[in-house]
N, C-alpha and C positions, 0 to 999 in steps of 0.2 A: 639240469634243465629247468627244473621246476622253481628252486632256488633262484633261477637266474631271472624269471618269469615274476616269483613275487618281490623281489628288489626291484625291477623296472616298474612294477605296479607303484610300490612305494614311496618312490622318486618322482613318479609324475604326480599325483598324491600331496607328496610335502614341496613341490613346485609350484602347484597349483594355490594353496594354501598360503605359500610362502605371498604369490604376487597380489595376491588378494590382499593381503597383512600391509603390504607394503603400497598398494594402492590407494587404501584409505586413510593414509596420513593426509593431512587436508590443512594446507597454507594459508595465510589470510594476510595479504599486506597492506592495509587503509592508511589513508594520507599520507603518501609518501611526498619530500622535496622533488618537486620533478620541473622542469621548466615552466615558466608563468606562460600562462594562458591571456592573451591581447586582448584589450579592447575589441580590436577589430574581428576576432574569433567570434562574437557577440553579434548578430545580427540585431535591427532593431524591433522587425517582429518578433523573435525572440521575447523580449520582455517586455512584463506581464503588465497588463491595465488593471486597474482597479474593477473589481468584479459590479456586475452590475445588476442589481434587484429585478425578479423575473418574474411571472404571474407562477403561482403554485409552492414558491418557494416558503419556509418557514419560518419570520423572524421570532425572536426573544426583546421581548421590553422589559426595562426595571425602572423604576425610579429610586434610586439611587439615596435620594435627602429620605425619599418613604415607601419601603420598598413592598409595606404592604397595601398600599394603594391599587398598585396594578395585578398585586400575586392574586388579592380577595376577591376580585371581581372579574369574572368569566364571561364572556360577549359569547354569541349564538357561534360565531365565526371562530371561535378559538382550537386548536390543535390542540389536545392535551396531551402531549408525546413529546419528546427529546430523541433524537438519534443517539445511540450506542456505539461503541467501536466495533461489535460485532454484528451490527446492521438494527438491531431490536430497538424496542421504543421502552420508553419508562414512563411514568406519571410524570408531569409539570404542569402548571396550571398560568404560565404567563406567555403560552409561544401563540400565537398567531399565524393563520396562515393566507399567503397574498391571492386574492379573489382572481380570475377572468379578467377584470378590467384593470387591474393593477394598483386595486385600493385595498385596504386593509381595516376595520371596525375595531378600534380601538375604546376603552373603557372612557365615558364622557367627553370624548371628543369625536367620536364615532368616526365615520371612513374617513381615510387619507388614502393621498394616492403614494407610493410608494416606489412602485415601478419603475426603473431608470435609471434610480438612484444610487449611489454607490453606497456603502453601511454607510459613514460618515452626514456623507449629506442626507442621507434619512433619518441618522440620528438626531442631528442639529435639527431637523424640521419638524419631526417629533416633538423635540426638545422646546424649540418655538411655538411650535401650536397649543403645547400642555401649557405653557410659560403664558401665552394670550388672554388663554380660556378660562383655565382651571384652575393651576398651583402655581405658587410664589416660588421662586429659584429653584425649581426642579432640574437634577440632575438627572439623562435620562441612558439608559445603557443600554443598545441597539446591536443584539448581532443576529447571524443566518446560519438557523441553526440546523439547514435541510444540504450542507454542503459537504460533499461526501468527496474519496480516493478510495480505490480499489489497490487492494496489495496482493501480487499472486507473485509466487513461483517461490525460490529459497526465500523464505524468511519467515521466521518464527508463528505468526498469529496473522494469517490471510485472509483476507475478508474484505469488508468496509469500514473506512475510517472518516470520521469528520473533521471536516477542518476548522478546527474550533477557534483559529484567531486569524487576522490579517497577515498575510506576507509565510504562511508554514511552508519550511522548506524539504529539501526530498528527507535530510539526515533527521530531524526533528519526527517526522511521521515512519523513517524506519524504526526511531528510538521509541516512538506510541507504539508498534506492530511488535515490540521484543527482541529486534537486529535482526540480524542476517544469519545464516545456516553455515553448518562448516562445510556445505557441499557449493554456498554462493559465489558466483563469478564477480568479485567487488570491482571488478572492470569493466563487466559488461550488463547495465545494470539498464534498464527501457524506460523511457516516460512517454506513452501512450495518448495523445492528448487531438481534441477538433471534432469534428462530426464525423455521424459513420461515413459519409460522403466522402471527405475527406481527410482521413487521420492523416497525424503526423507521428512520428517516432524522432525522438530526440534523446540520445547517446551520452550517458554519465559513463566516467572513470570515478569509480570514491578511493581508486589506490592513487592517486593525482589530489594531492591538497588543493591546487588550485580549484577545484572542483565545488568546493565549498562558495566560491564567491561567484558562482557564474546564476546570471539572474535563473536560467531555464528550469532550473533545479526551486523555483518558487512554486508550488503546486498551484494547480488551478482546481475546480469543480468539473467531477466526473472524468480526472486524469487515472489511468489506468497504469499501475508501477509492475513493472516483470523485473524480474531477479534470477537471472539464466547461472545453469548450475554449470561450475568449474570444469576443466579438462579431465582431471584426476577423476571428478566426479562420474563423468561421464565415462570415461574409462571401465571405470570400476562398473556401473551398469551395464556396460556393454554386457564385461566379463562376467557378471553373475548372470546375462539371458543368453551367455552364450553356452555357459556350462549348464545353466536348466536343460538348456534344448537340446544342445548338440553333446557336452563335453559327457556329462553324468547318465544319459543313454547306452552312449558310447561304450564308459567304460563299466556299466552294468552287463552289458555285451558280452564285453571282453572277460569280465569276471567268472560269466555265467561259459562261453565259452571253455576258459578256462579251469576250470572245475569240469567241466563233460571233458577233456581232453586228459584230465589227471587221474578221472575214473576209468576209461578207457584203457589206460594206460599201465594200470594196477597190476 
């Protein structure tokens, strides 16, 4: 009887163990050939406007023909910080940041208004007014360096990331963040994006190649990326809160049990 008592122990034991083992084998199938995804699949709110210069926002100037023109000389107005991929700031000594009324004090050409503007056309107009005023063929290099994405759920390095160039798209800032996790759902992947007012959620497959050319997947400023963890994954959590709670009581129970029923028994 007794024998027969600790082989069933055993067996539920190496059952349990066995599912576990085999739970967390963990698939991962990215850009697969799957049907092309239409034009008309594309909404045209969907894609993305060119972003547009905000009061508070950070840019970066250079001049480019002399780049220490602009590094050397520090305005009262000047931000001395760069955003980090991990949210933190660093020393720089050329970022600026866009006033209340949407001008910005620039080194001898003092405020411009900037506001409104998309990089480009602030850069150009920068670019003009140093070119009027100041310096002969100045080349001038204009970006917004206060522009951020949020990365949660599976994937590597979660946090805040910047979006350091025009047009970064979702696969570009997973490959900044480290990829994805072996527990990630690369099907069911969330771009969070609009005001708290109104968010929207808009739905990536990365196991879909097509997936790569669809504008929505252009990040924007302040999109919020979720990376929901796989079936297996979730699975397998289930079964480890279900054996913390229930299953390993249980058969602490049964053991303890079992041992007073063997001494009794003697």
């Amino acid at each position: 009887m007794y024998m027969r008592q600790k082989i069933f122990t055993y067996f539920i034991l190496g059952l349990f163990f066995i599912c576990t083992s085999c739970s967390n084998r963990q698939y991962q199938v990215l850009f697969q050939q799957k049907n092309s995804i239409t034009d008309s699949a594309y909404k045209s709110a969907d894609i993305i406007n060119e972003y547009r210069i905000k009061p508070q926002d950070v840019i970066q100037v250079r001049n480019l023909q002399d780049t220490k023109y602009l590094v050397n000389t520090t305005p009262s107005t000047a931000v001395n910080t760069n955003i980090l991929a991990n949210g933190t700031v660093a020393g720089v000594d050329q970022s600026y940041q866009v006033e209340d009324d949407g001008t910005v004090i620039l080194p001898a050409i003092g405020r411009i208004k900037v506001a409104g503007y998309t990089r480009n056309e602030a850069q150009k107009l920068v670019e003009d007014t140093y070119r009027k005023n100041v310096l002969v063929n100045p080349i001038i290099e204009l970006k917004i360096v206060s522009l951020k994405v949020t990365m949660l759920g599976e994937i590597k390095g979660q946090g805040n990331y910047p979006l350091t160039k025009d047009h970064m798209t979702l696969i570009e800032m997973i490959g900044a963040a480290g990829g994805i996790t072996e527990k990630a759902n690369e099907t069911n992947i969330k771009i969070i994006r609009g005001t708290e007012k109104n968010p929207k959620v808009i739905l990536v497959d990365l196991g879909n190649i097509q997936s790569i050319n669809d504008p929505r997947t252009i990040l924007q400023n302040g999109d919020i990326v979720y990376i929901a963890q796989n079936k297996r994954a979730v699975r397998t959590d289930n079964l480890q809160s279900f054996t913390s709670t229930i299953f390993q009581p249980a058969l602490l129970l049964f053991n303890t049990a079992l041992i007073i029923f063997t001494l009794i028994h003697r």
